[in-house]
ZALO-566210 format. One record per residue: residue in one letter; x, y, z of N, C-alpha, C in turn. Coordinates in pm, whole numbers, padded with zeros to 5 digits, always signed. Layout:
N
AXYZXYZXYZ...
***
This chain:
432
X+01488-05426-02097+01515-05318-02193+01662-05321-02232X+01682-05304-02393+01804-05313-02422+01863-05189-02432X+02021-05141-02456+02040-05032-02413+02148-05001-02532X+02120-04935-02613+02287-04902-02685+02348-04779-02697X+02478-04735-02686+02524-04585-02698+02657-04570-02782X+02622-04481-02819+02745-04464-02932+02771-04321-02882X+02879-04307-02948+02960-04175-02917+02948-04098-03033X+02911-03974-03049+02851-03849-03194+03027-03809-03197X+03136-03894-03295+03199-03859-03342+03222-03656-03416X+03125-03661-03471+03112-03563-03608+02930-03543-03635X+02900-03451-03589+02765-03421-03654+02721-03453-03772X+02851-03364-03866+02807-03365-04033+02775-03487-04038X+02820-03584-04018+02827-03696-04067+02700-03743-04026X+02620-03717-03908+02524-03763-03880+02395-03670-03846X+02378-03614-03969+02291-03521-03908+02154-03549-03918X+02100-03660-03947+01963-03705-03923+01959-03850-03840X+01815-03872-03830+01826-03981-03719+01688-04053-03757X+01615-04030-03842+01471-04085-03850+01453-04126-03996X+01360-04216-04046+01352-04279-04180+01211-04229-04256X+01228-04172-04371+01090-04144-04428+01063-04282-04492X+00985-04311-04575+00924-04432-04653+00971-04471-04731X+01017-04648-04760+01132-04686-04863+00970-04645-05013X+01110-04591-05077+01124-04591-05218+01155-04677-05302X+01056-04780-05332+01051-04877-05418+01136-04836-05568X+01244-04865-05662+01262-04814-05753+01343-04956-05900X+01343-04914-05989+01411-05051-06064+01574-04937-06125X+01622-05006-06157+01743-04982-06286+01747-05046-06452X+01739-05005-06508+01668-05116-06648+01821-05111-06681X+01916-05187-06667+02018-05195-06813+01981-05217-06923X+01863-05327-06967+01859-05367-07124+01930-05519-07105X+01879-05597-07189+01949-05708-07239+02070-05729-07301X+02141-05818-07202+02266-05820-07220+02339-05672-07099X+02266-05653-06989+02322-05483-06934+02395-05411-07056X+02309-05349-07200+02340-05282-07268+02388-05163-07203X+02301-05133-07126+02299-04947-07074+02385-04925-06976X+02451-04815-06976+02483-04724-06818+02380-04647-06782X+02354-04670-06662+02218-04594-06596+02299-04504-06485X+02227-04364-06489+02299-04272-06364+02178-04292-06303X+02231-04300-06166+02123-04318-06070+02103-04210-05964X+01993-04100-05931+02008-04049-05787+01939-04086-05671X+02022-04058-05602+01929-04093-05453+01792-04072-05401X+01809-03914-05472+01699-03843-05450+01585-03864-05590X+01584-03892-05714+01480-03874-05824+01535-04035-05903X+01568-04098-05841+01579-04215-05929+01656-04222-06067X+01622-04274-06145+01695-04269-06287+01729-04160-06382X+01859-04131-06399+01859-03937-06401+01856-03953-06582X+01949-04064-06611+01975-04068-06780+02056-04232-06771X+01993-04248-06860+02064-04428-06944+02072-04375-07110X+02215-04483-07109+02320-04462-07231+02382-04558-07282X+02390-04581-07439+02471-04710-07468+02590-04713-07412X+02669-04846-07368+02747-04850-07284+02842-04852-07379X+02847-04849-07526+02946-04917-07618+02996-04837-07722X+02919-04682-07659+02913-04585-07792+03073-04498-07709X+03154-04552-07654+03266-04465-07631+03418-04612-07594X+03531-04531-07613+03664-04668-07597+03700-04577-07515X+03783-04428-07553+03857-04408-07426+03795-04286-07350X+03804-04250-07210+03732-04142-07151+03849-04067-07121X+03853-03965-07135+03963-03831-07066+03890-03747-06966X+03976-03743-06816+03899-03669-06757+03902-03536-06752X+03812-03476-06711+03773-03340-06708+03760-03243-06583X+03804-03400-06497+03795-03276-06370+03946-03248-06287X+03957-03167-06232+04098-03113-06178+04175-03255-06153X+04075-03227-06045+04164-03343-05894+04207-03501-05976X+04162-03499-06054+04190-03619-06125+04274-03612-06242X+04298-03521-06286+04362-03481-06405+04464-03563-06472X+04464-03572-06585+04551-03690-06653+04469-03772-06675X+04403-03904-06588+04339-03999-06573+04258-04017-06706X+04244-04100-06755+04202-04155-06894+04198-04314-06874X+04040-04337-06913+03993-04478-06878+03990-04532-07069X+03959-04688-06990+03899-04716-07112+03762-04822-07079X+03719-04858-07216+03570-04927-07178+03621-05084-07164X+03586-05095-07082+03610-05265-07022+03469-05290-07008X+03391-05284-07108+03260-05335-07096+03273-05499-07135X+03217-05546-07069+03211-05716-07081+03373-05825-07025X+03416-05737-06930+03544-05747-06895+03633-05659-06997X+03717-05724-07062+03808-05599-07134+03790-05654-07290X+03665-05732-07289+03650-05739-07480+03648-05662-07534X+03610-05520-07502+03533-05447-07587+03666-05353-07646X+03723-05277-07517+03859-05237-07569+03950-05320-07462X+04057-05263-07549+04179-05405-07455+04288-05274-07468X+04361-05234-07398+04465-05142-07405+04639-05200-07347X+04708-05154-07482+04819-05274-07473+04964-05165-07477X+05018-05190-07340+05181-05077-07325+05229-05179-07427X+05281-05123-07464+05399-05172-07625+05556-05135-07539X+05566-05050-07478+05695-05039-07417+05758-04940-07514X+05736-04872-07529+05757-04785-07690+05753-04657-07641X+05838-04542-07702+05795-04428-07666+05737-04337-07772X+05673-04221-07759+05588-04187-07855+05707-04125-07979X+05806-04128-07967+05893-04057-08010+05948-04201-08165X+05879-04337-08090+05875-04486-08205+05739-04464-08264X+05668-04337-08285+05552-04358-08339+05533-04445-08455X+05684-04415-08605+05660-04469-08754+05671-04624-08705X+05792-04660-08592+05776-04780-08596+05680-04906-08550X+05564-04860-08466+05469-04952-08392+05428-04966-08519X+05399-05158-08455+05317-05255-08574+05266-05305-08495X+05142-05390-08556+05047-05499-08427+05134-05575-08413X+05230-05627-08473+05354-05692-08365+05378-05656-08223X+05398-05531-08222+05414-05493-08095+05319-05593-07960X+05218-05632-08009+05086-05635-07893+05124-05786-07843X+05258-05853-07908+05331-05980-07818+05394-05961-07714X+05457-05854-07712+05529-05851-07593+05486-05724-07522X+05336-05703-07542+05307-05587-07457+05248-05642-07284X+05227-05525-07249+05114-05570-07104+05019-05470-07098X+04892-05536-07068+04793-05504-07016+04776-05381-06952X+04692-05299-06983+04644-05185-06880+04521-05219-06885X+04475-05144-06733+04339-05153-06675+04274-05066-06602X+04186-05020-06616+04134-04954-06509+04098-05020-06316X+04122-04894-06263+04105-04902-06121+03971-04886-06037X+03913-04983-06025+03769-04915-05963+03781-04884-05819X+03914-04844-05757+03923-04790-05652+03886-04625-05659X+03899-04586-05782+03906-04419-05788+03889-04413-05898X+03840-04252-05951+03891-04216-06093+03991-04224-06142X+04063-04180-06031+04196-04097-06098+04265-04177-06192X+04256-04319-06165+04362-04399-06265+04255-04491-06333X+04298-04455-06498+04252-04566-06546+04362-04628-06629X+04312-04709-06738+04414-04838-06781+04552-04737-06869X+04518-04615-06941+04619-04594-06964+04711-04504-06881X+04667-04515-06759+04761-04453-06659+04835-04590-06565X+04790-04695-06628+04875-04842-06560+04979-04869-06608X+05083-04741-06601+05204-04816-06641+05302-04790-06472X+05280-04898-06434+05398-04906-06280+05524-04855-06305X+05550-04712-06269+05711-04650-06246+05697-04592-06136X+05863-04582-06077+05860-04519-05965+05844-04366-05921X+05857-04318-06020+05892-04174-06014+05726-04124-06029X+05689-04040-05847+05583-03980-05854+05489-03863-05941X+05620-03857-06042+05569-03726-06179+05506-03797-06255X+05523-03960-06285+05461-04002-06367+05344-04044-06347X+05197-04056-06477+05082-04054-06506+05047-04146-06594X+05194-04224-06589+05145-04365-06649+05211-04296-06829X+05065-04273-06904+05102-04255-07025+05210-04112-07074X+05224-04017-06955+05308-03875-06957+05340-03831-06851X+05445-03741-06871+05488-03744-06715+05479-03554-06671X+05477-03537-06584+05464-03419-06543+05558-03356-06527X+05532-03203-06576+05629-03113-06617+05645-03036-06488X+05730-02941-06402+05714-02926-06294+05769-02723-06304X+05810-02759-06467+05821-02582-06527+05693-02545-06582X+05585-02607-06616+05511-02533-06704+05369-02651-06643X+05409-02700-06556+05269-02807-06495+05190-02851-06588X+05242-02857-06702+05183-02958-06810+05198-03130-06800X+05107-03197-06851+05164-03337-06860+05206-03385-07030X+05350-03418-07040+05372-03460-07174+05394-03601-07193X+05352-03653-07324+05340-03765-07326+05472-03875-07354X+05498-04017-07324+05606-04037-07342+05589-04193-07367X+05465-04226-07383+05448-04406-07390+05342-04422-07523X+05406-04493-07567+05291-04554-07753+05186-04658-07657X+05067-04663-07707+05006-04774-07666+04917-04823-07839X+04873-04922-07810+04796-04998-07927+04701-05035-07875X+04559-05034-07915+04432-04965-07858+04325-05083-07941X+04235-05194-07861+04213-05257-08008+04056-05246-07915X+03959-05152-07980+03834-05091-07980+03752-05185-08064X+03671-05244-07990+03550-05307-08106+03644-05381-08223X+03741-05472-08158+03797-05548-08284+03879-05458-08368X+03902-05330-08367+03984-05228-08450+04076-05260-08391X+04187-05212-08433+04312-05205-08350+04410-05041-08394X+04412-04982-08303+04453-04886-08327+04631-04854-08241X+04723-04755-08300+04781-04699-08234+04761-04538-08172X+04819-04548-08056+04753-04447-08017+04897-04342-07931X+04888-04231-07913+04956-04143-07867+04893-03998-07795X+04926-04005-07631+04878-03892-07555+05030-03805-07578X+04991-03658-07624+05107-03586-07685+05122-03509-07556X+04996-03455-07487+05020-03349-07416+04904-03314-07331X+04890-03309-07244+04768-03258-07097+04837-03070-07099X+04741-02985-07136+04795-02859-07069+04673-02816-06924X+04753-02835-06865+04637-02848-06720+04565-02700-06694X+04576-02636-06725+04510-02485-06757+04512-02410-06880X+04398-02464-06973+04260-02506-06945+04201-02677-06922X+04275-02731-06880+04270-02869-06975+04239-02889-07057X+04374-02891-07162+04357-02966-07283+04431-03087-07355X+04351-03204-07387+04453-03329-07444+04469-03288-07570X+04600-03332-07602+04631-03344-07772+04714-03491-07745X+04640-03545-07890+04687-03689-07887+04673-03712-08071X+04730-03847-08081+04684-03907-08229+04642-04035-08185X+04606-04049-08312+04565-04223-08356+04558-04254-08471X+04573-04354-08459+04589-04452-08699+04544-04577-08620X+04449-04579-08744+04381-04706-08768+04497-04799-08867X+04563-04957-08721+04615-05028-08805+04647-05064-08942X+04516-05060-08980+04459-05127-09112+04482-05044-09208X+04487-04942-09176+04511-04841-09310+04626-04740-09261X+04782-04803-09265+04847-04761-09215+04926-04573-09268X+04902-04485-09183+04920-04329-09263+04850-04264-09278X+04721-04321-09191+04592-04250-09212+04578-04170-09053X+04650-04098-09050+04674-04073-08903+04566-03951-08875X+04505-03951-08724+04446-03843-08711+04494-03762-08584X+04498-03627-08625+04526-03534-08486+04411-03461-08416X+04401-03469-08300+04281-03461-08230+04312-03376-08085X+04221-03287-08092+04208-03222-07936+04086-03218-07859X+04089-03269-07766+03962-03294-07648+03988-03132-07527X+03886-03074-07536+03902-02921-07407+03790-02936-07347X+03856-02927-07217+03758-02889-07106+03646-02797-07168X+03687-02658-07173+03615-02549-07245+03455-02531-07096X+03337-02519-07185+03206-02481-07153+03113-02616-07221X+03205-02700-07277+03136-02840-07290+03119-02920-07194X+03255-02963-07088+03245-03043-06999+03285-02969-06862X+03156-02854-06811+03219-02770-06696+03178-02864-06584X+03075-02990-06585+03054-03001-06486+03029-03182-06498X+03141-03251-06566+03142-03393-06579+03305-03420-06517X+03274-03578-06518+03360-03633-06478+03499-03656-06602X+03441-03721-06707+03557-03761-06799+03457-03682-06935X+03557-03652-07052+03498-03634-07171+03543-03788-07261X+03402-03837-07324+03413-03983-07378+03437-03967-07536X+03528-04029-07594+03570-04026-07717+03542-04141-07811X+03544-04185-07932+03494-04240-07968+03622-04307-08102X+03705-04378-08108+03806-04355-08192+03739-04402-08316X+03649-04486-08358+03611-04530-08485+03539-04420-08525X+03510-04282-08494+03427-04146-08527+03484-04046-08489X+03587-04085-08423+03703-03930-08376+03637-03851-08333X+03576-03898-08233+03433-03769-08229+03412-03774-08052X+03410-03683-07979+03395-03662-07805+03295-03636-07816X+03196-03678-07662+03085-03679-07617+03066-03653-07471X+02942-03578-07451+02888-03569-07301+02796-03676-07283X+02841-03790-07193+02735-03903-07190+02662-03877-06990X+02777-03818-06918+02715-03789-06795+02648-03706-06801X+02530-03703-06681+02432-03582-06636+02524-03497-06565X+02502-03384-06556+02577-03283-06480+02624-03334-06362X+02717-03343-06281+02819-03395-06151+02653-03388-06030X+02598-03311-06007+02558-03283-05908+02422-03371-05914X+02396-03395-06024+02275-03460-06019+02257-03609-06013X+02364-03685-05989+02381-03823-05990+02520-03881-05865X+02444-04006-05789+02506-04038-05703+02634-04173-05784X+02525-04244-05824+02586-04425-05871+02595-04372-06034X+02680-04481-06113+02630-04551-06217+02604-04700-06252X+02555-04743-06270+02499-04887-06273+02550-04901-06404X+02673-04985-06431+02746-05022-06539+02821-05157-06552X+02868-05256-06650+02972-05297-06652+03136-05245-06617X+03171-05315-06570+03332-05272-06534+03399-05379-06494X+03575-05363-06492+03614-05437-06381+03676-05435-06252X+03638-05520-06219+03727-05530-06052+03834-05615-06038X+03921-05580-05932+04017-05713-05914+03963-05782-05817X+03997-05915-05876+03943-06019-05763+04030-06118-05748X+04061-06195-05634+04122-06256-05599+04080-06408-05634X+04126-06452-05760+04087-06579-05779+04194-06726-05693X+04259-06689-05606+04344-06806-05544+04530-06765-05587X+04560-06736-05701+04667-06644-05732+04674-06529-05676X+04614-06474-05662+04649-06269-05630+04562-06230-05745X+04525-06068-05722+04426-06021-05752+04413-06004-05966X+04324-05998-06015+04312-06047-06151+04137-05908-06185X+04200-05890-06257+04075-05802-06353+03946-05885-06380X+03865-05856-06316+03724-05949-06392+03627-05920-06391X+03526-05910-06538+03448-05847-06527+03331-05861-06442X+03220-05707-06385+03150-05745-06310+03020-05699-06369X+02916-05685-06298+02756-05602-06354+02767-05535-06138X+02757-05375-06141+02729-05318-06059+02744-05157-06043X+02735-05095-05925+02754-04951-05931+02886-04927-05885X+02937-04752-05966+03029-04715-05893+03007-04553-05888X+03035-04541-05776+02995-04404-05709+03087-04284-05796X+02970-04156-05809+03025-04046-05848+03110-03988-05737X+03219-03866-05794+03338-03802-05682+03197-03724-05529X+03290-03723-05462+03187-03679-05334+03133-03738-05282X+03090-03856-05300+02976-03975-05246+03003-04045-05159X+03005-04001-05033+03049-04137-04942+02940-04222-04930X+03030-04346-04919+02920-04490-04917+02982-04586-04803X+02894-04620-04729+02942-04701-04627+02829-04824-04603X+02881-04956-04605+02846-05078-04639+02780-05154-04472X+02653-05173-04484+02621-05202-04312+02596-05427-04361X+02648-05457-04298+02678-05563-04414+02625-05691-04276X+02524-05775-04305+02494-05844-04186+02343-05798-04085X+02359-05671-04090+02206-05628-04011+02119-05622-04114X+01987-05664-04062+01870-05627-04174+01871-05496-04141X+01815-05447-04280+01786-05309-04317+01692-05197-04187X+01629-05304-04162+01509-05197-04068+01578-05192-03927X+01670-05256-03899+01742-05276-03720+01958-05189-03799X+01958-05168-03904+02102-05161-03907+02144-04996-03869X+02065-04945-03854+02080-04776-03814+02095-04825-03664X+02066-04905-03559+02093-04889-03468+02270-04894-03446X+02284-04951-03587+02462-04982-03538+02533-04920-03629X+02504-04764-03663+02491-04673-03789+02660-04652-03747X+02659-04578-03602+02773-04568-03575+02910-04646-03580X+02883-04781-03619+02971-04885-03643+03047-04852-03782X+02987-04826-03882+03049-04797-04003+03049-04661-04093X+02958-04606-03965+02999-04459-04060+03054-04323-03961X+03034-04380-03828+03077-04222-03751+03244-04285-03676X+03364-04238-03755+03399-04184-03876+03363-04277-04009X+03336-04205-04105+03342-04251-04247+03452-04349-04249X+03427-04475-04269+03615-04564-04313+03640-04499-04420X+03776-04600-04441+03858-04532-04540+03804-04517-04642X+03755-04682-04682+03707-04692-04824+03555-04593-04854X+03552-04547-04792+03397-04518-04788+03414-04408-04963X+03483-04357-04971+03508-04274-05135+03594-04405-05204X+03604-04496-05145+03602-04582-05321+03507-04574-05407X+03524-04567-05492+03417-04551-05616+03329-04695-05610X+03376-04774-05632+03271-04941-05584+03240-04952-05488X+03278-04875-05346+03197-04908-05238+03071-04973-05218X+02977-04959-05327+02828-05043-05339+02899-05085-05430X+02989-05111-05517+03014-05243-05670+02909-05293-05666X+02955-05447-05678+02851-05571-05760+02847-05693-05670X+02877-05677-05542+02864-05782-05441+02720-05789-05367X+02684-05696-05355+02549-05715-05333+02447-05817-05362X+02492-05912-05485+02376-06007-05490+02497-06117-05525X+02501-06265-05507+02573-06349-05575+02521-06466-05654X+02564-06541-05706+02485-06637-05844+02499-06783-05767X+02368-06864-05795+02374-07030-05693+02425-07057-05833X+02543-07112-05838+02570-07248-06000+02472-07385-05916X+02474-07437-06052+02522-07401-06213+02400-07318-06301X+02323-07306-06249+02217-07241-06312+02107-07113-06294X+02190-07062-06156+02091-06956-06076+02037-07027-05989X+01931-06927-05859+01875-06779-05943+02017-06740-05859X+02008-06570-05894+02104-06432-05815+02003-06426-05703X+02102-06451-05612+02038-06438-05453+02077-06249-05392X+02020-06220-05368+01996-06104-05315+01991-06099-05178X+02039-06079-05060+02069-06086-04906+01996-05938-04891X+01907-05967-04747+01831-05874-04695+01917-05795-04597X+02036-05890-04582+02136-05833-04441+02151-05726-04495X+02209-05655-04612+02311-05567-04661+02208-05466-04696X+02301-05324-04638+02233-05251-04688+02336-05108-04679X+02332-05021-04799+02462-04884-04790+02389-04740-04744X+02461-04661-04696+02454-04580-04649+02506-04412-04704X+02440-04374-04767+02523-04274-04883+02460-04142-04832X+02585-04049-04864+02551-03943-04834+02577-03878-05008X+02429-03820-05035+02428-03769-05185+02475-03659-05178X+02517-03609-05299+02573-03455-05348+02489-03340-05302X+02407-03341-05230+02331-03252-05179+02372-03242-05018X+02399-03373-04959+02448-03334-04847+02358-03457-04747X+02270-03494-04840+02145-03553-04718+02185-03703-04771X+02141-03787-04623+02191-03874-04610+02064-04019-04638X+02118-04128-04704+01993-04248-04755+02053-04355-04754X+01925-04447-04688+01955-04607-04674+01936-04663-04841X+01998-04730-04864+01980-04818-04976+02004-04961-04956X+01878-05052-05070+01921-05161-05050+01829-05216-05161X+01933-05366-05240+01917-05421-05299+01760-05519-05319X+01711-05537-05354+01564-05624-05367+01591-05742-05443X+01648-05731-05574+01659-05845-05661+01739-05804-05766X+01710-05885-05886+01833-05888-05988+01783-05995-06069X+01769-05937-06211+01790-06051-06309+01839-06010-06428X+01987-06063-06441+02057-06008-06523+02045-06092-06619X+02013-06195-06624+02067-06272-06734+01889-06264-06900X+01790-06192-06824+01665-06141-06874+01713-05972-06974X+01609-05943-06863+01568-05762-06908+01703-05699-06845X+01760-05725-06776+01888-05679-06701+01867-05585-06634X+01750-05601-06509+01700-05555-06424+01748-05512-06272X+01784-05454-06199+01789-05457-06124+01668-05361-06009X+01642-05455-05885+01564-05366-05809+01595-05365-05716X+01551-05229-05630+01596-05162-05443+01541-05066-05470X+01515-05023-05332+01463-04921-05248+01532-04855-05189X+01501-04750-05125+01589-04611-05129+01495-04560-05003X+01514-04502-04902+01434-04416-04803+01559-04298-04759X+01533-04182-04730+01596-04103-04688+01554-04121-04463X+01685-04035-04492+01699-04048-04332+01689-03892-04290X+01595-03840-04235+01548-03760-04242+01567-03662-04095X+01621-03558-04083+01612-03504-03943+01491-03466-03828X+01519-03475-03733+01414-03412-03627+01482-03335-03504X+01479-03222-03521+01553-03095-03397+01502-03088-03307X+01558-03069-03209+01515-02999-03089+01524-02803-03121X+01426-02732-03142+01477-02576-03177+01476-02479-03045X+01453-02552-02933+01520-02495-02792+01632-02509-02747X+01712-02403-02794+01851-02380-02791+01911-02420-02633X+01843-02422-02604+01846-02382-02402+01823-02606-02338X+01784-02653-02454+01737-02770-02435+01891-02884-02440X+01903-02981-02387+01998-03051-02352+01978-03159-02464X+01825-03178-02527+01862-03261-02648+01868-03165-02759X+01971-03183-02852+01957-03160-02994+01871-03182-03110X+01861-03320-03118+01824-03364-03206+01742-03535-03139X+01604-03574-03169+01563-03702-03145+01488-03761-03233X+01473-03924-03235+01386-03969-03346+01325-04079-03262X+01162-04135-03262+01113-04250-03225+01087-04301-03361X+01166-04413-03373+01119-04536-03538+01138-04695-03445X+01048-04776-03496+00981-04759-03643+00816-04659-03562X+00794-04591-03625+00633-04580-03551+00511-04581-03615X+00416-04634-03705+00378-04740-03576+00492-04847-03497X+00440-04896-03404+00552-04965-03413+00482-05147-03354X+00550-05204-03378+00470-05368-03327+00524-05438-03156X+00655-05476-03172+00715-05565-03081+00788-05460-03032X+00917-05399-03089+00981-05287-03003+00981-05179-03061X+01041-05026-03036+01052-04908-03074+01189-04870-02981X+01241-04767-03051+01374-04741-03050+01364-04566-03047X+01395-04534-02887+01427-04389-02899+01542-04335-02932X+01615-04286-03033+01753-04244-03053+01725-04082-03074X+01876-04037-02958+01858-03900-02934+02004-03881-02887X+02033-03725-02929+02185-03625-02937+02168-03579-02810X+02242-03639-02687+02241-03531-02563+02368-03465-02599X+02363-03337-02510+02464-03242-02481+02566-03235-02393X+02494-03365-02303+02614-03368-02149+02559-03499-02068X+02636-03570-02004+02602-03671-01971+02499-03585-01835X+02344-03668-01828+02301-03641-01772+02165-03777-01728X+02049-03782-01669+01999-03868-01640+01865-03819-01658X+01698-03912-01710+01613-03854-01751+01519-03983-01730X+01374-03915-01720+01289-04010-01701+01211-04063-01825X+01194-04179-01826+01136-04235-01969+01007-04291-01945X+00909-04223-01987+00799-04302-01980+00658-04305-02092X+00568-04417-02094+00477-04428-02193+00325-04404-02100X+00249-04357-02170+00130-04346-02089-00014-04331-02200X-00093-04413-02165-00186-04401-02271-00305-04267-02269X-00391-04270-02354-00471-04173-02352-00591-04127-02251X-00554-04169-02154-00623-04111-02012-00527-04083-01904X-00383-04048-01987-00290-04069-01867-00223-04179-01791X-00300-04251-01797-00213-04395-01682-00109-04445-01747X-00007-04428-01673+00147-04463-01698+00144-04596-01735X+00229-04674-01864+00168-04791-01846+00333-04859-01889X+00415-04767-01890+00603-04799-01916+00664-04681-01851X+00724-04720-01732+00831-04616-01662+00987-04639-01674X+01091-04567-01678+01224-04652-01706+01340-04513-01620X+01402-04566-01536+01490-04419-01537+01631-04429-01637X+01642-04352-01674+01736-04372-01820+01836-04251-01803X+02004-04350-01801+02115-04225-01803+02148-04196-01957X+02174-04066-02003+02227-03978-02070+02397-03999-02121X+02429-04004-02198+02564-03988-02226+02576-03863-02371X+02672-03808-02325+02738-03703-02408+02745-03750-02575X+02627-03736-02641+02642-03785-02717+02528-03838-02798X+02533-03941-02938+02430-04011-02948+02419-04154-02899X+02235-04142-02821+02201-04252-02751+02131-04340-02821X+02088-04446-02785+01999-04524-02839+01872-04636-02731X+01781-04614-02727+01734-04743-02615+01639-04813-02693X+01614-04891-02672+01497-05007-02769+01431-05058-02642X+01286-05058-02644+01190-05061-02588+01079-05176-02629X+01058-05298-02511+00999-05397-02543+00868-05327-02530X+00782-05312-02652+00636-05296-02631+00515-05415-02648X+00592-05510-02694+00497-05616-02740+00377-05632-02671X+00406-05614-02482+00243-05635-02386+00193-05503-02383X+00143-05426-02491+00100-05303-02533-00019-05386-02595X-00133-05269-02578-00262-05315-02636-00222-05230-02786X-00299-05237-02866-00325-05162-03021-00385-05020-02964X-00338-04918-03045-00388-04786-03024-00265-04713-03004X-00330-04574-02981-00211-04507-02954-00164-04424-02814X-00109-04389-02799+00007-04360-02683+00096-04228-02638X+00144-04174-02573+00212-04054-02569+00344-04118-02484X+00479-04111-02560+00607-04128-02535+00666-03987-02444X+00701-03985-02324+00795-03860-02304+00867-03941-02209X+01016-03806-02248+01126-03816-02157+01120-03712-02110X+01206-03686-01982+01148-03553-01858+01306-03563-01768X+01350-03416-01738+01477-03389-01714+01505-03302-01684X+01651-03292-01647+01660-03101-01645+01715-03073-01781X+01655-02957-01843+01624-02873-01925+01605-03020-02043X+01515-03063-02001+01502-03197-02130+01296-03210-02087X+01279-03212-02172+01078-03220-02209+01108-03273-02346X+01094-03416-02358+01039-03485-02503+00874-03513-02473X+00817-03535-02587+00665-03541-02589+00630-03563-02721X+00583-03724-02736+00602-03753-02897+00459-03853-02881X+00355-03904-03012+00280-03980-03066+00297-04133-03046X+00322-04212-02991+00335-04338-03029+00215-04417-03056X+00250-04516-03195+00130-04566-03227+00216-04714-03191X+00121-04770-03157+00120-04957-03160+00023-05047-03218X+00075-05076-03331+00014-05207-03401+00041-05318-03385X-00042-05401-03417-00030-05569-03378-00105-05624-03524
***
């Protein structure tokens, strides 16, 4: 008998211990991954959206404030956002000249908070990249020109002003091409965007949009974006096809165990949460990788994430397949991890789970003691006769034991553990 124990860091973090039934589910991007798909944990596909109907996003929520992305759909073809080095104060003078000696901004798929036009590297912690923070009136004002080239447009562009209560942006833009045709524009928080992440704008229609489902109802989005990756130089923008997690979402990566054995080593990567676990890509686009020169996308059974949704309850996820270069499909399954109490307050276990059950070759009792203590483990079939005895110590904490049943006949069984102030008494089924 094998034996494993982990130490119950943090409850919250682990407050279930048993698996309901994977949830078979797909993601449709569309051909070519046209779409952004919001995904939940709990109801599957909440809303899909053209990925191409917005250039820059302004956010809308506090903690992030300032932060303004842009669409790097297909890597950064789609919009390309270019520091000119200019201050907004050179508005008459920016020309697409400028875009020779500019640099690059990008978005961060470490977080919201920064996207490409907040990539301007200064030292001074007031600054937000495109404006800097006021520290009399906690406004952010703007102080950098950028040139903005959207769907082949090329625009100049200017953030005038963040007033952080209510949040509101005021900015301009002129279309290159028709130079004087300037427009002034205000994006507000207001009762439009009480409960999104960014408000999405549209510069060839001057026109803002709600493209997210309400915050609470979506874990992932399944989108184009980019990541930095380390091509042999140091790290480089490139585009990917994968998810990145809404604010609140911890995600923690069990990377190597198959899916049905990786909860035994739950405590390895999530009790404490790592750091990265609120990166927003924590699940990205590594999940499946491409055989050259021609395919297929291999999909690994090892990997599998661990998310705790906006509701609080906690789910295995894991990848099935992928064919992007088709329907731009992706498929996985989803099972929630589900609690089982002890509601005898007076009882030394808390909380226990027997999985898988039925069960074939082994079964796995995992259970919350209260105090290191010692307990009897045994199986006995349906006339009573003991037919697995084990004496089994207790640790302060969560346990784990895995149990060879394989010389078990088919049928079923009664599992108990027996103690002081400890009586388990559970169903076991065995299939073959």
């Amino acid at each position: 008998m094998k034996k494993i124990i982990f130490t119950l860091i943090s409850l919250v973090t682990l407050e279930n211990t048993a698996f309901s039934q994977w949830m078979a589910d797909s993601v449709l991007m569309g051909t070519g991954s046209v779409n952004d798909v919001y995904f939940s944990m709990q109801n599957g596909t909440v809303k899909t959206v053209d990925s191409k109907d917005w250039h820059l996003a302004f956010s809308m929520s506090p903690g992030d404030s300032a932060s303004i992305w842009a669409n790097h759909n297909a890597g950064n073809s789609y919009v390309k956002v270019y520091n000119i080095h200019k201050s907004v104060a050179d508005w008459s003078t920016v020309t697409l000249a400028d875009t020779a000696t500019a640099r690059m901004g990008y978005n961060n798929d470490k977080g919201w908070f920064q996207g490409a036009l907040n990539d301007l590297p200064r030292a001074s912690i007031f600054s937000f990249g495109w404006g800097t923070y006021d520290l009399t009136s906690h406004n952010i004002y703007g102080d950098s020109m950028f040139i903005i080239k959207a769907n082949n447009i090329f625009y100049k562009v200017a953030i005038d002003s963040l007033k952080s209560i209510p949040m509101e942006y005021y900015f301009r833009i002129e279309d290159l091409t028709t130079p004087g045709a300037m427009i002034v524009d205000t994006i507000k928080k207001g009762t439009t965007y009480p409960n999104n992440i960014f408000a999405y704008y549209n510069l060839a229609t001057a026109a803002d949009s709600v493209r997210e489902p309400a915050s609470a109802n979506w874990e992932l989005v399944f989108n184009r974006y980019n990541s930095f990756v380390d091509m042999g130089t140091g790290p480089v923008p490139y585009p990917v096809i994968g998810a990145l997690s809404n604010k609140g979402v911890k995600v923690s990566k069990a990377n190597g165990d198959h899916v049905d054995t990786a909860f035994l080593y739950f405590g390895t990567y999530v009790m404490p949460w790592p750091a990265d676990s609120n990166k927003i890509s924590a699940v990205g686009y590594d999940w499946k990788s491409f055989t050259p020169p021609g395919g297929p996308w291999v999909v690994p059974d090892s990997v599998s994430y661990f998310i705790h949704d906006k509701a609080g309850s906690l789910y295995q996820l894991q990848f099935t397949g992928y064919n992007g270069s088709g329907p731009g499909v992706i498929y996985l399954r989803r099972r929630l991890v589900v609690p089982t109490s002890v509601n005898d307050i007076e009882s030394n276990i808390s909380q226990y789970e027997i999985f898988p059950n039925p069960a074939q070759a082994h079964v796995n009792l995992m259970l919350e003691s209260k105090e290191n203590t010692s307990a009897n483990l045994m199986i006995t079939n349906l006339h009573g006769q003991v037919v697995m005895q084990q004496k089994v110590s207790l640790s302060q904490g969560l346990n784990n034991y895995q149990l060879n049943v394989s010389g078990l006949s088919a049928g079923n069984y009664i599992l108990s553990l027996n103690g002081t102030q400890i009586a388990i008494r559970e169903k076991l089924s065995i299939a073959k």
